[in-house]
C-alpha positions in Angstrom: -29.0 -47.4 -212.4 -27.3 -45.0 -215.0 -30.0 -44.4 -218.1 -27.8 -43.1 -221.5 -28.6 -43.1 -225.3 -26.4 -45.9 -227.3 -23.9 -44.4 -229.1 -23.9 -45.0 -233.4 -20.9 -47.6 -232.6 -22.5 -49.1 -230.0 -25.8 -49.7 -232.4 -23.2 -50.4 -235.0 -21.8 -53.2 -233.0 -24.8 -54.6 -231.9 -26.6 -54.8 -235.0 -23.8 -56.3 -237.7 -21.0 -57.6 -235.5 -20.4 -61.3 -235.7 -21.2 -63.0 -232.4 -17.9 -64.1 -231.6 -16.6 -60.6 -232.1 -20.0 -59.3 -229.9 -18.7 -61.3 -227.4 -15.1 -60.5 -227.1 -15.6 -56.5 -227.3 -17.3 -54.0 -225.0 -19.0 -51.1 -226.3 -17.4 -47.8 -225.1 -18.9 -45.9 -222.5 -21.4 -42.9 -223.0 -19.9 -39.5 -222.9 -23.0 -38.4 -220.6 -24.5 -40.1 -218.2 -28.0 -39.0 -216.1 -28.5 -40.2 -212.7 -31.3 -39.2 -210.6 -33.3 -40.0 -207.4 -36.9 -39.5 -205.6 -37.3 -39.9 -202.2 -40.3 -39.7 -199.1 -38.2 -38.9 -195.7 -39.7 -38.4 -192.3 -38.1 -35.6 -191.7 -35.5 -32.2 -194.0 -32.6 -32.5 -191.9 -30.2 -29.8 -192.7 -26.8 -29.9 -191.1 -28.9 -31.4 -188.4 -31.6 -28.7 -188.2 -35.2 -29.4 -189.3 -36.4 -27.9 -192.9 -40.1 -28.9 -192.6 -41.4 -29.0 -189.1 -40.3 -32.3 -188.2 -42.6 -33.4 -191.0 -42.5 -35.2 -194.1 -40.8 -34.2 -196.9 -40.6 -35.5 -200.6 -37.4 -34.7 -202.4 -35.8 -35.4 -205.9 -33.0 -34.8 -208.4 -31.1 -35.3 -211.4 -27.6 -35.1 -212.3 -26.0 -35.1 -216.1 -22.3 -35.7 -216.1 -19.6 -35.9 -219.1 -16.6 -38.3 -219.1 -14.4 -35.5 -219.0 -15.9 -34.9 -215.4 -18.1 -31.6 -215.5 -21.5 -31.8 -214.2 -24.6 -30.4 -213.4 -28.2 -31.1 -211.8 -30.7 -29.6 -209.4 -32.2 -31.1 -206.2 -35.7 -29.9 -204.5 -37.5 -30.6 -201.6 -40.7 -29.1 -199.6 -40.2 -26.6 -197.0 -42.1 -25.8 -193.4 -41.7 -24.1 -190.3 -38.3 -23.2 -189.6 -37.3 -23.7 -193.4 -40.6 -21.6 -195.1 -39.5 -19.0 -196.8 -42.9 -18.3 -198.7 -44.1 -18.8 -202.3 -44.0 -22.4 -203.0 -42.1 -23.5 -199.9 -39.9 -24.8 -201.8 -36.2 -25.5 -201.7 -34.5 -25.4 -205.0 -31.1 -26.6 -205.4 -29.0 -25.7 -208.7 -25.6 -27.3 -208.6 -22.4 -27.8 -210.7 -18.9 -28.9 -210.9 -16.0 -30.7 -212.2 -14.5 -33.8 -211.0 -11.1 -35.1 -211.4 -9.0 -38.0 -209.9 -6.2 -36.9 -207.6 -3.5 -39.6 -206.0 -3.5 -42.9 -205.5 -7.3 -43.7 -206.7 -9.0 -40.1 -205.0 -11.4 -37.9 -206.7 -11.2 -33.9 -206.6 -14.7 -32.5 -206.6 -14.8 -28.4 -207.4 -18.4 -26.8 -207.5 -20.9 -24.3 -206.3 -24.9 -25.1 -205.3 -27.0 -21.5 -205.5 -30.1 -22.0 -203.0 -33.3 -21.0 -204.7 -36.5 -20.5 -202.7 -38.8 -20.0 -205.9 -41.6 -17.4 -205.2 -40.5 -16.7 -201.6 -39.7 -13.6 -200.1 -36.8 -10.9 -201.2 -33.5 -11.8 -200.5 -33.9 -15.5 -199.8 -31.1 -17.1 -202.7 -27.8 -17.7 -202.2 -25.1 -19.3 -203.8 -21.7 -21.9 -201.6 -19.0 -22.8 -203.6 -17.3 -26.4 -202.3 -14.7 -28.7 -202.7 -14.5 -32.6 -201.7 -11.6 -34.9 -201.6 -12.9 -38.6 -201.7 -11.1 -41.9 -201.7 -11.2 -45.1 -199.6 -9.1 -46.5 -196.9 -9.7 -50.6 -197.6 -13.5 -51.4 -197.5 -14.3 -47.5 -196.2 -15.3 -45.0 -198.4 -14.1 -41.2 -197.0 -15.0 -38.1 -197.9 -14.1 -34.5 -196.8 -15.7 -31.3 -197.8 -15.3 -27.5 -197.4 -17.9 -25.7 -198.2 -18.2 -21.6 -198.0 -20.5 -19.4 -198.8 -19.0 -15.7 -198.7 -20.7 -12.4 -197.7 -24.2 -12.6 -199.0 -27.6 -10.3 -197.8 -28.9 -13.6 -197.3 -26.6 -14.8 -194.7 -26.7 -11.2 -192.8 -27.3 -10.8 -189.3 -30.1 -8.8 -190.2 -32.1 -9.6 -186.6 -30.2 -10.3 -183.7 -32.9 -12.0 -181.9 -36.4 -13.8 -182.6 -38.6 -11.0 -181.1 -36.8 -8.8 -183.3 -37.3 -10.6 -186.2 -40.9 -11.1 -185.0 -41.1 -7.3 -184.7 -40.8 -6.7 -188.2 -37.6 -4.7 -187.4 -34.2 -5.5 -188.0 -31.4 -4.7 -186.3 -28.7 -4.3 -189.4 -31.2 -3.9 -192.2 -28.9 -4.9 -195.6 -26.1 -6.9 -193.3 -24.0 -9.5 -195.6 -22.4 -12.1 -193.7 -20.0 -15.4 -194.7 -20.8 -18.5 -193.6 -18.2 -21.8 -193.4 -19.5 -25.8 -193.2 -17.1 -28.7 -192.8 -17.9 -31.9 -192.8 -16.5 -35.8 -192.8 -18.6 -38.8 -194.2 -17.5 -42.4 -194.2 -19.4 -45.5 -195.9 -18.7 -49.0 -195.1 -20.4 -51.4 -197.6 -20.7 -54.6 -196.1 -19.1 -57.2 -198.2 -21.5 -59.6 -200.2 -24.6 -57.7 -198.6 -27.0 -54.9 -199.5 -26.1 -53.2 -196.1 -23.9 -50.1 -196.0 -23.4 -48.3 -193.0 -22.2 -44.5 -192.7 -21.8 -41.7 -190.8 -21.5 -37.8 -190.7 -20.1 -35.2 -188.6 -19.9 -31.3 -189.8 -19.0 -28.4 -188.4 -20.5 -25.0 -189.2 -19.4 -21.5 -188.3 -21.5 -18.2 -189.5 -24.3 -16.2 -188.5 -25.2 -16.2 -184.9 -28.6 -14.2 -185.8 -31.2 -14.4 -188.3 -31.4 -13.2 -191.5 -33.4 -11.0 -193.7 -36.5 -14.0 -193.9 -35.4 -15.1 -190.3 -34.0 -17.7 -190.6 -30.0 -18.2 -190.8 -28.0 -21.5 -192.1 -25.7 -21.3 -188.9 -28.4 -21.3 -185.9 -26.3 -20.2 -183.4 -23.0 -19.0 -185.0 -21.1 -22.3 -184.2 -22.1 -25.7 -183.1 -21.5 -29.5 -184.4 -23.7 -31.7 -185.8 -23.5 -35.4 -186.8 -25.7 -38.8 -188.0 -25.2 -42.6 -188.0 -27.3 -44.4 -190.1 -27.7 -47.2 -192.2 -29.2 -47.9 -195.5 -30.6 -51.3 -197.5 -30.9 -51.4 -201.4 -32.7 -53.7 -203.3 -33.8 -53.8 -206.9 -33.2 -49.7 -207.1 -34.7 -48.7 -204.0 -32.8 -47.7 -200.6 -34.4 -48.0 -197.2 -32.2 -45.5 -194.9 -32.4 -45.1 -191.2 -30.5 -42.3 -189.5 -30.5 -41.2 -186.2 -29.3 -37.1 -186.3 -28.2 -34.2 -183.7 -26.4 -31.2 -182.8 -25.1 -29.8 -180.2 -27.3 -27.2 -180.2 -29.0 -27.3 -176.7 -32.3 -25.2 -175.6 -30.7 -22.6 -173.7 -28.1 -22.0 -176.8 -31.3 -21.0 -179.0 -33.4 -19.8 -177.0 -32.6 -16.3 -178.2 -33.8 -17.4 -181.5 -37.0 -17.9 -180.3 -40.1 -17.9 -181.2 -38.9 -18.9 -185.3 -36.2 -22.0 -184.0 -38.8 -24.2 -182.5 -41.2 -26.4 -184.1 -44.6 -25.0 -185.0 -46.2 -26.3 -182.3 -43.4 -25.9 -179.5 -40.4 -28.0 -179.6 -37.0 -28.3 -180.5 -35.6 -28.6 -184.4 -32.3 -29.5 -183.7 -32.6 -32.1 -180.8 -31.6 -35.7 -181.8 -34.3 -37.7 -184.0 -34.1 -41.3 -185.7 -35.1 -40.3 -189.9 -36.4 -42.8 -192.0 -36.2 -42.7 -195.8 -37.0 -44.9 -199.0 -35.2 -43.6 -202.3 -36.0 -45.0 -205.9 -32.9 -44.3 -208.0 -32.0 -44.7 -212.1 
């Protein structure tokens, strides 16, 4: 659900228009619109990897767009474990972009998210410029996206392995490092039902250490990961099921060890069903 101001000609219209006319004529549509979401998830996923432990996490949004197709918003969730950077555990997401139609009905979409970890440690932010085609192929929806975030402290190979990094000593203190995610979605709406089905699949390729907080948004350099999943809405709020993985196996992280595991032992990155309930406007 989209919520907007009426415009004056809209008001205009409603209020001293003759029915007839009311009837016949369709008020013109807002220059901005804000859409926004709020959702409880079993489970942080990022490109496959576990934010919070493989625990809960609450996460919400908004997003104000003009007709002529810029836009901007923020996105937030909790943090744990793997994903804790300190101060509020928080992830922070500041986005914006511009959107244009390309082709025979596709959609251009050019814009950068900048990471924020509010209150966390030093050298935590940091910004990935994107692009994503979109367009549909009869009842599929498609969409491909390139997204890279260049040489950045944040993204350094600042520890080469988890007991360094549990050491307190790293290995190429002040590293910067790149770091490149691709990634292909699909949506099938079935036809005359709330039911859509979808599925992911991305590739990442970056740091194969840890970085200066030690962590690192590429694991283990390179590796796949992927979700099928399905989601129900009714009334403004979407049940989602997804079942998630990588090919990220023990033995390819077990240099990252003892900060890629779960608090209490146990893979972040092995394959898990996550279920979710959004309320959108």
């Amino acid at each position: 659900m989209r919520f907007s101001t009426p415009s004056l000609a809209a008001l205009s219209l409603m209020l001293f228009a003759a029915p007839a006319y009311a009837q016949e004529e369709t008020a013109p549509p807002e220059p901005l619109t804000v859409t926004g979401s709020v959702t409880l998830a079993s489970d942080y996923r990022f490109r496959g990897v576990s934010q919070t432990d493989k625990e809960f996490a609450i996460q919400g949004g908004a997003t104000i767009a003009h007709e002529s197709g810029v836009y901007a918003g923020f996105w937030g969730s909790n943090l744990a474990g793997w994903g804790t950077f300190g101060g509020a555990n928080m992830e922070l997401d500041i986005y914006g972009g511009f959107k244009f139609p390309v082709g025979d009905g596709g959609t251009l979409d050019v814009g950068v998210t900048w990471y924020m970890y509010p209150g966390g440690a030093d050298v935590t932010d940091f910004a990935e410029p994107y692009v994503k085609l979109s367009g549909t192929a009869g009842p599929v929806s498609l969409t491909a996206g390139v997204f890279y975030a260049p040489k950045q402290e944040a993204l350094g190979d600042v520890f080469f392995t988890g007991a360094a990094a549990a050491s307190g000593i790293p290995d190429d203190p002040g590293d910067s490092e790149d770091n490149l995610y691709l990634s292909g979605d699909a949506v099938f709406a079935i036809p005359e039902t709330p039911v859509s089905l979808r599925g992911h699949i991305g590739y990442s390729d970056g740091n194969p250490g840890l970085g200066p907080n030690g962590t690192s948004v590429a694991p283990t350099g390179q590796y796949w990961d992927w979700n099928l999943g399905a989601d129900v809405s009714v009334l403004g709020l979407t049940l989602g099921v997804s079942y998630i993985d990588t090919d990220i196996s023990a033995a390819d992280g077990a240099y990252l060890l003892p900060n890629f595991q779960k608090t209490t032992g146990g893979s972040i990155a092995d394959g898990t069903i996550v279920v979710s309930l959004t309320a959108a406007f």
